[in-house]
C-alpha positions as CSV (number, residue, x, y, z in Angstrom):
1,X,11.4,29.3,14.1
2,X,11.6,26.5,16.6
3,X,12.7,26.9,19.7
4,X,15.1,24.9,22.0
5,X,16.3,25.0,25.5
6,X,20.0,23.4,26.5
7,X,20.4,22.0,30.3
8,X,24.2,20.9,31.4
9,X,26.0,22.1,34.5
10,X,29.0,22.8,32.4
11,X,29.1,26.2,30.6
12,X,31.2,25.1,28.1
13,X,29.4,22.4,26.9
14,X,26.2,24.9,27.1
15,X,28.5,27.2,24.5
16,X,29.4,24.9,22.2
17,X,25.8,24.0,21.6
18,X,24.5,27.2,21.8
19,X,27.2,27.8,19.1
20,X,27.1,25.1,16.6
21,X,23.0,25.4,16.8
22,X,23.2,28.8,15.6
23,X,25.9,28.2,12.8
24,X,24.0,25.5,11.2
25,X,20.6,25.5,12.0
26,X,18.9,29.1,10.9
27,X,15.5,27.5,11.8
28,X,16.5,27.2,15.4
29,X,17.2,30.1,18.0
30,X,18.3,28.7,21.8
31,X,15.1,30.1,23.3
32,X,16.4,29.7,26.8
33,X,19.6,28.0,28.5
34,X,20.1,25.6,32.8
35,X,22.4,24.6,35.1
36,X,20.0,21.2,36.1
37,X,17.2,19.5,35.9
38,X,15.3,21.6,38.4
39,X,16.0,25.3,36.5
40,X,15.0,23.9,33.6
41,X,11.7,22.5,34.8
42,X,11.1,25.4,36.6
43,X,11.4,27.9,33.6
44,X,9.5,25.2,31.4
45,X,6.4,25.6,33.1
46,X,6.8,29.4,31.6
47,X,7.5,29.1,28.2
48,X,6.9,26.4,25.5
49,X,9.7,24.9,23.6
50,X,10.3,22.2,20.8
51,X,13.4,20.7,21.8
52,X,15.2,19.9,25.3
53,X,19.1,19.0,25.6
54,X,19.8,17.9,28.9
55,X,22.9,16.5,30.1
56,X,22.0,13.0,32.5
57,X,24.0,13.7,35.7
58,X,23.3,17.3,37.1
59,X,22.9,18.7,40.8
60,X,20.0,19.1,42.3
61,X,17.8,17.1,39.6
62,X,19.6,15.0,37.1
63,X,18.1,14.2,33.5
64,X,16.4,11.5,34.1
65,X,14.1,13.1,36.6
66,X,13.7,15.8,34.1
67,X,12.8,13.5,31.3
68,X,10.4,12.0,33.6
69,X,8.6,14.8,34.8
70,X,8.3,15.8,30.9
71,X,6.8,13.0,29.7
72,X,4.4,13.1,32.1
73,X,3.4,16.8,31.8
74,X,0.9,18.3,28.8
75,X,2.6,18.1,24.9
76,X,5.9,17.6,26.1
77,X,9.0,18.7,24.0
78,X,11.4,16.5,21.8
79,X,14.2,15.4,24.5
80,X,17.9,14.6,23.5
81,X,20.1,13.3,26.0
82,X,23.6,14.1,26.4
83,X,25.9,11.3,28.2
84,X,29.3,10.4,29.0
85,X,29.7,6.9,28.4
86,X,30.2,5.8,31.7
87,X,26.3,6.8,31.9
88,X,24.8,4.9,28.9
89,X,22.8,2.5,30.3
90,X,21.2,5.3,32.3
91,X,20.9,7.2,28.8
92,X,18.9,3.6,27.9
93,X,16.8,3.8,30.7
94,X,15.3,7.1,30.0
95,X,14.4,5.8,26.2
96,X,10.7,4.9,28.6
97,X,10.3,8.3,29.2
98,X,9.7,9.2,25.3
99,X,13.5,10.3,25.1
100,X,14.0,10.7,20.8
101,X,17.6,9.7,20.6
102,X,20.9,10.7,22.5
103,X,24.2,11.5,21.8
104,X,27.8,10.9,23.7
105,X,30.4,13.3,25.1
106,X,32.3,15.1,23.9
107,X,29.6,15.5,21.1
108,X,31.0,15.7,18.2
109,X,29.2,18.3,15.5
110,X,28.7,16.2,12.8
111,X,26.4,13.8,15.2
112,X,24.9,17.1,16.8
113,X,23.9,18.5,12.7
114,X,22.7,15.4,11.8
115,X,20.3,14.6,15.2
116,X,19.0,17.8,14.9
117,X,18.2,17.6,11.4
118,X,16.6,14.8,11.8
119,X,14.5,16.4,15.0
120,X,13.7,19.5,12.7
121,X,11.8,16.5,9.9
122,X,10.3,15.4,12.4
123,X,8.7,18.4,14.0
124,X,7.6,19.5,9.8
125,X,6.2,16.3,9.6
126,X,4.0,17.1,12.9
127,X,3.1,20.3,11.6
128,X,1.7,19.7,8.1
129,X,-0.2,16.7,9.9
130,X,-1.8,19.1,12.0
131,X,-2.9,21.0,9.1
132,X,-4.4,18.6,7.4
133,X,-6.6,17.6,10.5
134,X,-7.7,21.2,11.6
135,X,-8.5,21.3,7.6
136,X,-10.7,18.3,7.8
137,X,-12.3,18.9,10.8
138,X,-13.9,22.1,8.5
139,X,-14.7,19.7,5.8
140,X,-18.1,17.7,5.7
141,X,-19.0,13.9,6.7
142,X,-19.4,13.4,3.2
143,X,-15.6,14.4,2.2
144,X,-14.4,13.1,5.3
145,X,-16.1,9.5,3.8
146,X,-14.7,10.2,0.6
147,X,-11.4,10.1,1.6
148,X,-12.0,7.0,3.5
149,X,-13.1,5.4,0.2
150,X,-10.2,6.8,-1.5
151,X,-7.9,5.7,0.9
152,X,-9.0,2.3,0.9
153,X,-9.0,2.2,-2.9
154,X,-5.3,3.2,-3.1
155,X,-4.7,0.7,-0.1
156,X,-5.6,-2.2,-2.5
157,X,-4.1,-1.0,-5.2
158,X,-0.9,-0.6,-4.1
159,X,-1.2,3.3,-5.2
160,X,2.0,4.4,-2.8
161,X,1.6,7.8,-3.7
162,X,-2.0,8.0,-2.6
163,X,-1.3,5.9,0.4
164,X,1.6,8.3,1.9
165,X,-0.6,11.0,1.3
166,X,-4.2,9.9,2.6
167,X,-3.1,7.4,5.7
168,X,-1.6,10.5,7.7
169,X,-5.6,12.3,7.2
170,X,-7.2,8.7,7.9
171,X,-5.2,8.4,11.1
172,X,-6.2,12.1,12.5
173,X,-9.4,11.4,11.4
174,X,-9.7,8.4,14.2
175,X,-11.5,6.3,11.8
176,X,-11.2,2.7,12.9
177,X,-11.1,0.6,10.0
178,X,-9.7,-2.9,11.7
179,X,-11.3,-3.7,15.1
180,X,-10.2,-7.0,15.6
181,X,-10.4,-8.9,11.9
182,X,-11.8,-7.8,8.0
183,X,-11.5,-8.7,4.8
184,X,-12.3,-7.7,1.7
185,X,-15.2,-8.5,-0.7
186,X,-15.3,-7.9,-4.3
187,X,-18.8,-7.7,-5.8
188,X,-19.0,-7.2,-10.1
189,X,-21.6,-6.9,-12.9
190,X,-21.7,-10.2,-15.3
191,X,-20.6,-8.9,-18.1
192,X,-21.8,-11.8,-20.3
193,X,-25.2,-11.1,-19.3
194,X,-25.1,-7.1,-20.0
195,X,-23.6,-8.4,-23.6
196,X,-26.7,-10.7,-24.1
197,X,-29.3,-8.0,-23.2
198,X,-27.4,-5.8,-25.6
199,X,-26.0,-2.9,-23.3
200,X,-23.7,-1.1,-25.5
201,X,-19.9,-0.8,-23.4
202,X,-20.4,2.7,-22.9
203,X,-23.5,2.2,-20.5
204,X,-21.8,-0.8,-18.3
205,X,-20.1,2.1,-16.1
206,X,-23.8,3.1,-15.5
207,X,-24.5,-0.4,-14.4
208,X,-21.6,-0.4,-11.8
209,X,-22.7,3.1,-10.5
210,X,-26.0,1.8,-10.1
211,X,-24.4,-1.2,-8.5
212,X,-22.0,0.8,-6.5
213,X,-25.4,2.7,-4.7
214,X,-27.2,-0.4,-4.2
215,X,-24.5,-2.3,-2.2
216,X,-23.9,1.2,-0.6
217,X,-27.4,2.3,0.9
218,X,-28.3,-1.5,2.0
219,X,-25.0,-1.1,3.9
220,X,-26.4,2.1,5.4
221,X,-29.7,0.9,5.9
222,X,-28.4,-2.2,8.4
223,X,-26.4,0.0,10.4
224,X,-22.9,0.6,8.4
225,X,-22.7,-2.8,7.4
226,X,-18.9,-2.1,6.1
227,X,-16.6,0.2,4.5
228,X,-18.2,0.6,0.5
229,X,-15.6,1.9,-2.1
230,X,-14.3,1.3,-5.8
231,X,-11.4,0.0,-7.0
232,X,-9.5,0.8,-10.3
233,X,-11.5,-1.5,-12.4
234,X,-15.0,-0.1,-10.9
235,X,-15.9,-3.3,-9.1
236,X,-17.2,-2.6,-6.1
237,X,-15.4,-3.3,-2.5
238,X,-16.4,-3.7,1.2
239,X,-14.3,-3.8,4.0
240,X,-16.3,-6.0,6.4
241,X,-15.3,-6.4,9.8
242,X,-16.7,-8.4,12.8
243,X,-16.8,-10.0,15.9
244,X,-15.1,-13.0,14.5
245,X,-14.4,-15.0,11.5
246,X,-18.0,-16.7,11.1
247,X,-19.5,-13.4,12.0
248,X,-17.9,-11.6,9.0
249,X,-18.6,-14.3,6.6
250,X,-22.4,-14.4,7.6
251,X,-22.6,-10.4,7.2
252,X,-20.5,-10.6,3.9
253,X,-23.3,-13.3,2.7
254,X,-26.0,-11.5,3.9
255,X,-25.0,-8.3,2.1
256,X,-24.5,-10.4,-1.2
257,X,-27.8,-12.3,-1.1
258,X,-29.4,-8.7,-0.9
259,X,-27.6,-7.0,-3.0
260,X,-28.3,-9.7,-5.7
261,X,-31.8,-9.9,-5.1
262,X,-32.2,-5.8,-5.8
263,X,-30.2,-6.0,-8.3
264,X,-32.1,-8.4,-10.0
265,X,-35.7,-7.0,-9.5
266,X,-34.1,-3.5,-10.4
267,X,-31.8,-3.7,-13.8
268,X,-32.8,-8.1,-14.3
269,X,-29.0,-8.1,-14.1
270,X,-26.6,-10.9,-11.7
271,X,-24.2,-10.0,-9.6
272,X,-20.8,-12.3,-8.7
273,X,-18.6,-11.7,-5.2
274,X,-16.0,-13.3,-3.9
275,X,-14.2,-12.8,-0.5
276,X,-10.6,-12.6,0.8
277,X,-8.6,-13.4,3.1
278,X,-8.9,-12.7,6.6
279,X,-6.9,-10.0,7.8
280,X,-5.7,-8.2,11.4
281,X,-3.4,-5.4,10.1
282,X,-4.9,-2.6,7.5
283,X,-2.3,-2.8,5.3
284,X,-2.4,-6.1,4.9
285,X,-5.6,-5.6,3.6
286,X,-4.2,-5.6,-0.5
287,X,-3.5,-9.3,0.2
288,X,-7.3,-10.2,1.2
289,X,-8.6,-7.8,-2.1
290,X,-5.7,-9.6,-4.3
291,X,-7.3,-12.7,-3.3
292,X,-11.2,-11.5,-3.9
293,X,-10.1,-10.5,-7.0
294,X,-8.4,-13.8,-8.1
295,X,-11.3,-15.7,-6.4
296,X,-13.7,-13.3,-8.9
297,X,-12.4,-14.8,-11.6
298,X,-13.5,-18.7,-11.7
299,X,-17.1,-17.1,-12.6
300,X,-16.0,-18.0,-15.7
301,X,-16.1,-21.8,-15.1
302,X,-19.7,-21.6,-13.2
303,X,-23.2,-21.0,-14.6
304,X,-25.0,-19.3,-12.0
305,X,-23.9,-16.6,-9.9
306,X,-22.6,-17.2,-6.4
307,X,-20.5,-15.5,-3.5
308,X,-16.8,-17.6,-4.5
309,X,-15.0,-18.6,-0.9
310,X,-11.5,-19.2,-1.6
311,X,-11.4,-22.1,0.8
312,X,-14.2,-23.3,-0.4
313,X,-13.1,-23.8,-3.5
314,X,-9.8,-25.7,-2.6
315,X,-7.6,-26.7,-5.3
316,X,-9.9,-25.6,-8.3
317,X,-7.9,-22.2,-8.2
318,X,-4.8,-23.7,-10.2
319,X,-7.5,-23.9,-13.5
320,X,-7.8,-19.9,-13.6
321,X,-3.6,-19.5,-12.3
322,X,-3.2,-21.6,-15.9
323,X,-5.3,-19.8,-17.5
324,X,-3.8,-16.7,-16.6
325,X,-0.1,-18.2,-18.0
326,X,-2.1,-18.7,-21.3
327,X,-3.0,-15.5,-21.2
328,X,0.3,-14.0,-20.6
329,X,1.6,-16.2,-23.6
330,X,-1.2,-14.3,-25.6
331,X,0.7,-10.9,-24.8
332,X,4.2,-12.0,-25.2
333,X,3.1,-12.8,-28.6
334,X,1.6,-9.7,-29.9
335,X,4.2,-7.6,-28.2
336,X,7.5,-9.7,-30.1
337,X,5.0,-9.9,-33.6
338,X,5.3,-13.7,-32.9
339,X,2.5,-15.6,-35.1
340,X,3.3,-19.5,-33.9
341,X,3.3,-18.7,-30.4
342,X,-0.1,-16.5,-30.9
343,X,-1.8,-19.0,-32.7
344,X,-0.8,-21.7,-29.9
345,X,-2.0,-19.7,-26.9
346,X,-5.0,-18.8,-28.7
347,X,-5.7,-22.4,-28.8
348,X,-5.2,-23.4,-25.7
349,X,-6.6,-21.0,-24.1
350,X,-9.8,-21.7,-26.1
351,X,-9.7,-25.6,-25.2
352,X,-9.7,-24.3,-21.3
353,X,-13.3,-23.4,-22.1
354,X,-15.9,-26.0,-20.7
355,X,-18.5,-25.9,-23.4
356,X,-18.9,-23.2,-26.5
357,X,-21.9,-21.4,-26.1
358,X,-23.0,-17.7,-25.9
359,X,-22.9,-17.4,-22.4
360,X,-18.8,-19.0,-22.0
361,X,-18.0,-17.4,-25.2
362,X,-18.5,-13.8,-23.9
363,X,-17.3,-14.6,-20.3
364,X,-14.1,-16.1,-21.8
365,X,-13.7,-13.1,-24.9
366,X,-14.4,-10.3,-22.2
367,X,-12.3,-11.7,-19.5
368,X,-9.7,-12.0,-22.5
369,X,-9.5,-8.4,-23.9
370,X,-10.2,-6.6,-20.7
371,X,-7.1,-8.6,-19.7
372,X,-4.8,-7.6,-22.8
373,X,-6.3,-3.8,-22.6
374,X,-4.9,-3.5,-19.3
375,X,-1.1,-3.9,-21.8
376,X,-2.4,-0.9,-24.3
377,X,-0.6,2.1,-23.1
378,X,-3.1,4.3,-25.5
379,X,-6.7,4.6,-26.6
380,X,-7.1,1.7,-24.0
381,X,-10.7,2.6,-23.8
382,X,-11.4,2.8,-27.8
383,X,-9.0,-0.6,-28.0
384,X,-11.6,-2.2,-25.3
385,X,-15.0,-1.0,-26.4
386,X,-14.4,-2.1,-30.3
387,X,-13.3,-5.4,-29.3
388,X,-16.4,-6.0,-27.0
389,X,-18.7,-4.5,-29.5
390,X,-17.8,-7.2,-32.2
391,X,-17.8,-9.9,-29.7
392,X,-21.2,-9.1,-28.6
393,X,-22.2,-8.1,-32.2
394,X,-20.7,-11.7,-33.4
395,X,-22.6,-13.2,-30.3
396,X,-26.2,-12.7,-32.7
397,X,-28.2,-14.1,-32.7
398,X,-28.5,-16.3,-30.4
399,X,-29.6,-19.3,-31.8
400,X,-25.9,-19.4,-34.3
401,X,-24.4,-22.6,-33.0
402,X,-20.7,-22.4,-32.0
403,X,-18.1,-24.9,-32.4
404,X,-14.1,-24.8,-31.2
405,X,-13.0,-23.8,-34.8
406,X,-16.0,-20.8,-34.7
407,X,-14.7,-19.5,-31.4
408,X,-11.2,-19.9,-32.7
409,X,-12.0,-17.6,-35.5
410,X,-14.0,-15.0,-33.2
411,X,-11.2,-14.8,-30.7
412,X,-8.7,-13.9,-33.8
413,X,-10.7,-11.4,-35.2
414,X,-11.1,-10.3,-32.0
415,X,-7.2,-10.0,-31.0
416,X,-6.9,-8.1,-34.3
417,X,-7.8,-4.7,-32.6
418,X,-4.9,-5.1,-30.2
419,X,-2.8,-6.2,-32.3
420,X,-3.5,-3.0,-34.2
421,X,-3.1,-0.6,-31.7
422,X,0.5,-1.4,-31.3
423,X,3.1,0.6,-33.4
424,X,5.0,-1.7,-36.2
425,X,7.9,-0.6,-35.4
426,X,8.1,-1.8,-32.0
427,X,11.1,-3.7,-31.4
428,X,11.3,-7.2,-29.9
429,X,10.6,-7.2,-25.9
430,X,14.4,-7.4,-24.3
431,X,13.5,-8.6,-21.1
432,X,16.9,-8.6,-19.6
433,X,16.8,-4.7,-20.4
434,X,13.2,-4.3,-18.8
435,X,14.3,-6.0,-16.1
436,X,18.0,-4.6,-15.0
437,X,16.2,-0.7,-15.2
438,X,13.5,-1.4,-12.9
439,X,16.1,-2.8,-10.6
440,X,18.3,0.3,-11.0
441,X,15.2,2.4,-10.5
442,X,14.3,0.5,-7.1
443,X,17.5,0.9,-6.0
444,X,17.3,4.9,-6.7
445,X,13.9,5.1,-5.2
446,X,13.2,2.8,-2.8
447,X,12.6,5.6,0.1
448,X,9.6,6.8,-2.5
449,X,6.1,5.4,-2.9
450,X,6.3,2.8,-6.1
451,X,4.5,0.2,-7.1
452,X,4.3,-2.2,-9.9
453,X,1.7,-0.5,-11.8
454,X,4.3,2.8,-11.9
455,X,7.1,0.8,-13.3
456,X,5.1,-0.8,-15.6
457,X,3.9,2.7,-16.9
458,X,6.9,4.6,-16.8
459,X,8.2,1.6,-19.0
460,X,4.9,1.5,-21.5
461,X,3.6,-2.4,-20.6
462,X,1.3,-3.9,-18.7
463,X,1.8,-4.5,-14.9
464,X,1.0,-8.3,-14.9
465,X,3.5,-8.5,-18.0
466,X,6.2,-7.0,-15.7
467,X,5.4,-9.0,-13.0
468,X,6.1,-12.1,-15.1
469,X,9.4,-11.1,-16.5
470,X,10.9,-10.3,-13.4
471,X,10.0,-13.3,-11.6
472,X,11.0,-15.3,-14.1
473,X,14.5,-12.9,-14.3
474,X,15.4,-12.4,-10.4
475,X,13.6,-15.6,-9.4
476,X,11.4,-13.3,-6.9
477,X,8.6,-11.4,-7.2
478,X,8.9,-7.8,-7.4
479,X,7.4,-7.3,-4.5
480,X,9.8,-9.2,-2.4
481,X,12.5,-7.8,-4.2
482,X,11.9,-3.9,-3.0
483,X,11.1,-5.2,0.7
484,X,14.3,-6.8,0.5
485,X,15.8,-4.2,-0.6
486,X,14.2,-2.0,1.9
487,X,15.2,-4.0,5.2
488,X,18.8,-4.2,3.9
489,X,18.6,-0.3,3.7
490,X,17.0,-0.3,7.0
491,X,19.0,-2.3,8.8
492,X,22.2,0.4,8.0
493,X,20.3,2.8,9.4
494,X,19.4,1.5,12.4
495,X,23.4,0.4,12.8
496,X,23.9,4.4,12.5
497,X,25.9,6.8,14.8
498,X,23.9,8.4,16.4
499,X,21.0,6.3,16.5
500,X,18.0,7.1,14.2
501,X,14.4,6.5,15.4
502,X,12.7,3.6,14.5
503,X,9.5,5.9,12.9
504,X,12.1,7.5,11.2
505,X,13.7,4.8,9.8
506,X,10.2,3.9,8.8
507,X,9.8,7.0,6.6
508,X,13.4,6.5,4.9
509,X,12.8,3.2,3.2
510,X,9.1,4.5,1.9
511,X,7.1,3.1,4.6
512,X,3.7,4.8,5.5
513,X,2.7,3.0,9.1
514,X,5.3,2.1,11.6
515,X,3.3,-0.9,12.2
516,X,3.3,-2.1,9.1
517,X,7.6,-1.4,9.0
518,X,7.9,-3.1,12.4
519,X,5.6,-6.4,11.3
520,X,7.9,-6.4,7.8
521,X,11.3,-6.1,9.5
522,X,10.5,-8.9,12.3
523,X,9.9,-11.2,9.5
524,X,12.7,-10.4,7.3
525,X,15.1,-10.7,10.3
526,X,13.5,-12.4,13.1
527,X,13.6,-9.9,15.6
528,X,11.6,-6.3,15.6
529,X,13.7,-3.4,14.4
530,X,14.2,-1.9,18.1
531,X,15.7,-5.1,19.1
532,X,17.8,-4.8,16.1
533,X,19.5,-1.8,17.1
534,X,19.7,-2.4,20.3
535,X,21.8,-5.9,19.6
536,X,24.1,-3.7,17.1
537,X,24.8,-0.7,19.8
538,X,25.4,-3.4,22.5
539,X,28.3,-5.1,20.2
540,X,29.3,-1.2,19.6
541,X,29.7,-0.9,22.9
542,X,31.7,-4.0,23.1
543,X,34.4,-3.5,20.4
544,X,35.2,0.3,22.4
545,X,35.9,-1.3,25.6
546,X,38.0,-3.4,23.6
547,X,39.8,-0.8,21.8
């Protein structure tokens, strides 16, 4: 039961609150009732309450005073301001003294229900936050890392569901995982060499444990050199942060040239990285992995292994963003049964390759069906690990030498086991359809975590397939369509009567960090959301001195 306490000179005013309160909010009782500001204060230092109404001009002290004297004592309550509108810009000026919203006279009860409502999420939001941190302060270092790592992994992923859920334990944990500037690096087995030496698929996840630990004790060992964690596809992640840009670089290097070195001497495998962008906000952080992960990928056009620097590498990224269209064509294919179109993206995508050897073979064939398994909606695991044992298996000897038409031929026999796995009577991909129900879902759920990989599982295709179609449908990306579609949701709110908190605003259109809200909404309409509201209540107030 929570408690509030109502403060207004007028005992009528003090009734009708006291009434409505108890008519349509069983979870509230009026714990104690004051003529002014100096009553109230008085029987506040006595008893402990949730929520404060206080009228703004009172005798003796008015409700400003009170509101200031709250916010500076020990876990002050919520405090709603009643005020005639004559007084608003005095209602305004106690918004600095942590006042959660305010509401005019006479109030009207629909306003009242709805503030308080909104007062009562608020305080259940509090509570189960508090739960989780007395629960974690029981739990070990070792969980309390673990959730770290998990956090960060559904960071980067864009796992919303995972986000909403962890950030709020992350944040009452105190971790600091931004100082000033990090970014991501993304650190990976070479496949093509564990095909070479003959490591069956199965045993590569024992390779990327043993990988994981290795990047994970050297980061130990020179003083927590960064934040170690997994992503979905088991590569290995550090959140490296520093003093500046150069500084984070030279760590990130360090940490690679080590790590490659052990695991060299230990398993005679190599090790590829690549970094990210540099980043200031922590959920901006998906962008720097996004990149890392892109930047991964033009292994496939070097011989030796190296840490990739996006930068460094300029223009050369637009080979692997072609090949990547090629690819795409590959799937469109197999998913609309379409054997023209399949048999000219298999050839291109074959004449990207450099040269025809063992070693481009199996970087190009792995990169290829781990790509298309990603599309499989079942036995995506048995699909994967029969198409890598024939390439490796196709791959011996060694000395077999390979020509375009030979690698043509693999890469078909290959494709066969996806092509396979996909039932016959599958109709033709209507894209249009795909398309207009993700939108209608958006529309339905935009206040809940989603991401593209949901969508794209809740439909049965692959996430980078669904990303395709509906940039090429809405002419944006999906991810700038639900942002979009966010702010214009936001920005009603924030033009509602009475005014809704900009944290709670936040929460409504599914976003986790008020930060994070605040930095999208300046940039989608060029001014922060506060200022937003506060231009829309100023031409309010306009339009009824008008009227």
């Amino acid at each position: 039961m929570y408690k509030l306490m109502i403060v207004d000179d007028e005992p009528l005013v003090r009734e009708y609150l006291k009434l409505h309160v108890s008519q349509h909010h069983l979870d509230w009782e009026v714990a104690d009732e004051a003529m002014d500001g100096q009553e109230a204060w008085e029987k506040l230092q006595q008893q402990r309450v949730d929520l404060v109404i206080t009228d703004i001009k009172m005798p003796v002290v008015d409700g400003i005073e009170l509101c200031r004297r709250l916010s500076q004592s020990e876990n002050p309550p919520i405090i709603l301001i009643l005020s005639g509108f004559d007084e608003f810009s005095m209602a305004q000026g106690a918004i600095r003294y942590g006042v959660h919203s305010y509401l005019l006279k006479p109030v009207v009860k629909d306003e009242l229900i709805e503030v308080i409502k909104q007062i009562t999420d608020q305080l259940e939001r509090i509570s189960r936050e508090e739960l989780a941190f007395r629960a974690m302060k029981n739990v070990s270092k070792d969980s309390q890392n673990q959730v770290v790592k998990q956090f960060l992994r559904a960071l980067v992923s864009d796992s919303s569901v995972e986000i909403k859920a962890l950030y709020p334990l992350v944040f009452r944990m105190k971790v600091q995982l931004i100082e000033t500037e990090g970014m991501i690096m993304v650190l990976d087995l070479d496949e093509d060499q564990l095909a070479q030496k003959g490591i069956p698929f199965s045993d590569i996840s024992i390779f990327r444990f043993i990988l994981n630990q290795i990047v994970s004790e050297l980061s130990e060992e020179d003083g927590g050199m960064g934040f170690v964690f997994l992503d979905e596809e088991q590569n290995t992640c550090v959140l490296m942060t520093g003093e500046d840009k150069n500084h984070i670089k030279s760590k990130c290097q360090y940490l690679y040239e080590r790590v490659s070195n052990v695991m060299l001497t230990n398993t005679g495998v190599t090790v590829s990285g690549a970094l990210g962008s540099f980043e200031s906000e922590l959920f901006h952080l998906q962008t720097s992995y996004q990149i890392a992960s892109k930047t991964l990928h033009y292994r496939l056009f070097v011989e030796e292994p190296t840490l990739f620097d996006e930068l460094a590498l300029n223009g050369e990224l637009q080979r692997l963003t072609l090949l990547d269209h090629t690819l795409s064509s590959i799937q469109f294919a197999l998913l609309d049964h379409n054997e023209i179109v399949y048999s000219m993206a298999i050839n291109q995508y074959v004449d990207k390759m450099e040269a025809c050897n063992v070693s481009s073979i199996l970087k190009f064939g792995i990169y290829l069906i781990r790509k298309l398994a990603k599309g499989t909606k079942e036995h995506r695991g048995e699909v994967l690990e029969r198409a890598f044992r024939h390439l490796q298996k196709s791959c011996q000897p060694m000395s077999v030498e390979w020509t375009v038409e030979s690698t043509l031929i693999l890469f078909r026999e290959t494709l066969v086991f996806f092509a396979s796995g996909r039932t016959e009577e599958t109709n033709p991909v209507n894209e249009q359809d795909i398309v207009s129900r993700v939108k209608a879902y958006i529309y339905a759920n935009y206040s809940e975590p989603l991401s593209l990989a949901l969508l794209a599982e809740k439909l049965g295709i692959s996430s980078g397939y669904l990303s395709q179609i509906f940039h090429k449908t809405v002419q944006e990306s999906y991810i700038k369509f639900l942002t979009r579609v966010r702010m214009e949701q936001a920005a009603k709110l924030l033009k509602a009567v009475p005014p809704v908190k900009v944290y709670d605003v936040s929460d409504k259109v599914g976003y986790v960090s008020v930060k994070h809200f605040s930095h999208v909404f300046k940039q989608h309409y060029n001014m922060p959301p506060g200022e937003f509201q506060e231009k829309h209540m100023g031409v309010q107030r306009a339009q009824r001195v008008l009227d």
